[in-house]
N, C-alpha and C positions, 0 to 999 in steps of 0.2 A: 534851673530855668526849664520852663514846661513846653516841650514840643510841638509844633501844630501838625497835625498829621493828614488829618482830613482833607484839606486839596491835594496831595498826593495821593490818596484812598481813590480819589473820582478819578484825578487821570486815569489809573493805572485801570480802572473799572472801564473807563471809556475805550481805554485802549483794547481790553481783550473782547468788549462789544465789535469793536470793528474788525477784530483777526476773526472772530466768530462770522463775523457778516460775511467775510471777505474767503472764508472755506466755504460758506454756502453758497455764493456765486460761484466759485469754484467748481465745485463739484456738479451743482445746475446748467454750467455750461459744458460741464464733460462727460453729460450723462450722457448725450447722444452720440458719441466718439468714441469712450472705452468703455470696457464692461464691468464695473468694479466685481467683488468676488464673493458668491454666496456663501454669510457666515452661518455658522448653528449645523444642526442635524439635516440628513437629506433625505432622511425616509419619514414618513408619517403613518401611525398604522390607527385605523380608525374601528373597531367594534363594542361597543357599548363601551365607550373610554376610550382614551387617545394614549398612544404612546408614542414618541419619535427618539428614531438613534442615528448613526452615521452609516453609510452604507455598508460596512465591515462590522458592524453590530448584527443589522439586519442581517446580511448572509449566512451570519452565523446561528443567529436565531432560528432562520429557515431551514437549514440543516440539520440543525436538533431536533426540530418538529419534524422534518421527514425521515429520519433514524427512529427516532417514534413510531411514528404512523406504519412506517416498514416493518417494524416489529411487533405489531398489534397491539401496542401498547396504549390505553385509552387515553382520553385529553388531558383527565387529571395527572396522568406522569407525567405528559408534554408541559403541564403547568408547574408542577415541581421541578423540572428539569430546570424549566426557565431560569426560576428564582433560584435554582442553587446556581444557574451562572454568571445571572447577575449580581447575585452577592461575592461569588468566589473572583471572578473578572469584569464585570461592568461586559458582559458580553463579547470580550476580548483573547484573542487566543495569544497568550500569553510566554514570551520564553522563562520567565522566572517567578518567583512571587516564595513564599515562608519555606525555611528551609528548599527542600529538590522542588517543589512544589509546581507544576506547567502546566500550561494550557487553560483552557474555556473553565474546566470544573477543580483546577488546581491540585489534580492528582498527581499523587507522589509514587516515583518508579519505587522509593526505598519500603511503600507498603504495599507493595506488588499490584498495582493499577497499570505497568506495563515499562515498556522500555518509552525514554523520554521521545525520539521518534513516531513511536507510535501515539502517546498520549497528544504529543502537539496535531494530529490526523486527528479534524471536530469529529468526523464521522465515528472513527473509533473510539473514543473517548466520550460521545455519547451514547454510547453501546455500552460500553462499560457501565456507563451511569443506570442506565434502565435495567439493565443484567442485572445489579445489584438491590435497584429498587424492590425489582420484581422478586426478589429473597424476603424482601421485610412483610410478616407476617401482618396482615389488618392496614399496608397503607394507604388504601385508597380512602377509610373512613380517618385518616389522622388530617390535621390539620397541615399545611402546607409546609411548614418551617418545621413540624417532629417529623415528614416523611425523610424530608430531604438530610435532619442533621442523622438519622436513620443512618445513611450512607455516606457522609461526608464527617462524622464526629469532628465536628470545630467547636473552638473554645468560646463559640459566639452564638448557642445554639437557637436563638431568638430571632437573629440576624437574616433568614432566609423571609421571615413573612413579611417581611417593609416591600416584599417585590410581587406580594403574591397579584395583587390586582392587573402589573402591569402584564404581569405573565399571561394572564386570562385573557387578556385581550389581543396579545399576543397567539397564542396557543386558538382561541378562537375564531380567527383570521389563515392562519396557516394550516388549519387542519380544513379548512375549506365552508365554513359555517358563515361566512361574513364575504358580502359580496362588493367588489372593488375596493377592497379595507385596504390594501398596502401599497401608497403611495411613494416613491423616489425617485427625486428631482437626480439627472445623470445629465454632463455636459454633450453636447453633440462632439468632443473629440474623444474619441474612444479608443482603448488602449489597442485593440485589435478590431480588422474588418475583417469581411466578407467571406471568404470558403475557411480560413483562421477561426474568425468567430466563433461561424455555424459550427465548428468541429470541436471548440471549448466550449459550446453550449451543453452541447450532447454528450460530453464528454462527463460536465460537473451536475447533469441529470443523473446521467446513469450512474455516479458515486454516490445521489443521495438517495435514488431511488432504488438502485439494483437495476440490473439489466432485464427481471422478469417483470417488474410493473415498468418497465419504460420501454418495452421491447414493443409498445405502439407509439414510438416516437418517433419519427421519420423523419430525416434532416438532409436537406436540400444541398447542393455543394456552396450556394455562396446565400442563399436568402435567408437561413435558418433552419426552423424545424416546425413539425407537427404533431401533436400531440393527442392521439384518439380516446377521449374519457369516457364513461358510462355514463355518468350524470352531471348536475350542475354542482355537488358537491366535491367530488373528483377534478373536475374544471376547474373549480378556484386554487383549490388546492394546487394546481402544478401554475396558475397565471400568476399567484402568489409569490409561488417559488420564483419564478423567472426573474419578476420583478426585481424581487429583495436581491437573485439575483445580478442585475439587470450591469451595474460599475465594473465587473471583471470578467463578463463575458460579451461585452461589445452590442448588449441587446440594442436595438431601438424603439421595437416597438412590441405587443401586447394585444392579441383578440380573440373576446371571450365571450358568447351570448351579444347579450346586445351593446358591448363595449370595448373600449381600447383603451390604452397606454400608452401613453407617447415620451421617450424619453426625455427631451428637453424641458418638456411641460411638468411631466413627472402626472399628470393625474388622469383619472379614467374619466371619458368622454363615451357620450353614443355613438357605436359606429353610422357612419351615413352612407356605405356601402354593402351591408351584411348579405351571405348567402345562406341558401337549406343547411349548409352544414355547421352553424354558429353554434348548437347547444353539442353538438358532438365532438368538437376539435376546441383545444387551443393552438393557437398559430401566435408562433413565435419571427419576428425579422429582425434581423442582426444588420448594423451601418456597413452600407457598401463602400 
C-alpha cells in the first residue's frame, strides 16, 4: 500500500517557516537590549587588496614586519617572511606543529633554530628567519615561495606562494606605504587600563622596535604614549603597529596627520580637533 506523504511534507514545511519567523522576531526585539557577538576576523588591512585576520594574526604580522624593518631588511623579505608564516602557522604562534616543530615559522630546536622558549619569542624567531634569508645568495630576484623554501626546506616547496599576494599587502601597510590601511574592530572592555596600559604599551614598542628607534616614544603615566616620526612614512608605520597592536595593550584610540582610530569603531576617521604637530607625532591613548 502506497503512502501519502505530501500533507506531512507541507506541515512539517509550515512549521520550520514559523520557528524561522519566530527567531526573527526574536532577535528584532533583542537587538536593542543585548549585544549579540561579533563573528569572523577583527582586523581589516586594506592596500591594493584586502586582507583580514583576528587580532592575534595581526599582532603577529606587525611584529615581523617591525623585526624587519629593524633590521634593514627591504619589503621583499617582510614579504617572504609573511608567506612562510602563513603557510607554516596561519599567522599563529604555535606550541606544536611536525615533529619539535613551534612557533610562527615552525622552527625546529632539533635543527638548531634555538631552544623552544626562544623560538615561541615572534621577535626572536623572526630574526632567525631574516638572519637566514639574508645567507641565500640572489633572493631578492627569486620568486617568493623558492626565497622562503630557501630557508624553511619543507616537503611543500610550492606551498609558500598561495600567500604571496596577501603578504604584499600586508607588508605594504606595515612598513608604512599605505595610509589608514589597518583597521581593528577592539571591544571597549579592555583587558588593562590606564597607567598598566600605557606601560604595556611602551613596553611591547620597545620589543619590536628596540629601544634606539623608540627612544622618541614618550609615555604618559596613565593616557599613553607619544611617538616623534620624521615623516609621514615613519608615522604609519608605528600608527599601524599600534593598531594591529591595539586587543592586548588596552589601546583606545590612534592620531596620525589628519586621522584617528577609535577602538570600538575600529576605523580611521578625520580628526576634527588636529594641532601644528599632527605630521610629526603619533599619539597614542590607552582606556582610562
Amino acid at each position: 500500500m502506497q503512502v501519502r506523504a505530501k500533507p506531512i511534507v507541507g506541515v512539517v514545511a509550515v512549521l520550520s517557516l514559523a520557528v524561522v519567523a519566530g527567531v526573527v522576531v526574536l532577535i528584532n526585539n533583542l537587538a536593542g537590549t543585548i549585544k549579540l557577538p561579533v563573528l569572523g576576523p577583527e582586523c581589516t588591512v586594506r592596500a591594493d587588496g584586502q586582507v583580514t585576520l583576528d587580532t592575534a594574526q595581526m599582532a603577529n604580522a606587525a611584529t615581523i614586519a617591525a623585526v624587519g624593518v629593524r633590521r634593514n631588511m627591504p619589503e621583499q623579505a617582510i614579504v617572504v617572511a609573511l608567506a612562510t608564516a602563513f603557510q607554516e602557522s596561519k599567522l599563529e604562534n604555535l606550541d606544536s606543529g611536525d615533529r619539535d616543530s613551534v612557533g610562527l615559522f615552525q622552527q625546529r630546536p632539533s635543527q638548531g633554530w634555538g631552544t623552544v622558549e626562544e623560538i615561541k619569542d615572534p621577535r626572536y624567531s623572526a630574526g632567525k628567519f631574516y638572519a637566514a634569508l639574508k645567507k641565500v645568495k640572489g633572493w631578492e630576484k627569486m620568486r617568493v615561495t623558492d626565497a622562503a623554501q630557501k630557508v624553511q626546506r619543507s616537503a611543500y616547496p610550492e606551498a609558500y606562494e598561495k600567500w604571496a599576494d596577501e603578504s604584499k599587502v600586508l607588508a605594504a601597510a606595515l612598513t608604512g606605504r599605505a595610509t589608514g590601511a589597518v583597521e581593528c574592530v577592539v571591544p571597549d572592555i579592555p583587558a588593562v587600563r590606564g597607567a598598566e596600559a600605557a606601560a604595556a604599551l611602551l613596553s611591547s614598542l620597545q620589543l619590536d622596535w628596540g629601544k634606539k628607534l623608540t627612544g622618541q616614544a614618550r609615555s604618559a603615566e596613565v593616557a599613553g604614549l607619544t611617538v616623534e616620526v620624521a615623516d609621514a612614512s615613519v608615522g604609519w608605520r608605528f600608527a599601524h603597529w599600534l593598531v594591529s597592536h591595539a586587543s592586548a595593550t588596552g589601546l583606545e584610540r590612534v592620531r596620525f596627520g589628519d586621522l584617528e582610530w577609535h577602538a570600538p569603531e575600529g576605523k580611521w576617521q578625520p580628526v576634527t580637533n588636529g594641532d601644528g604637530n599632527a605630521q610629526a607625532q603619533v599619539v597614542a591613548e590607552v582606556f582610562h
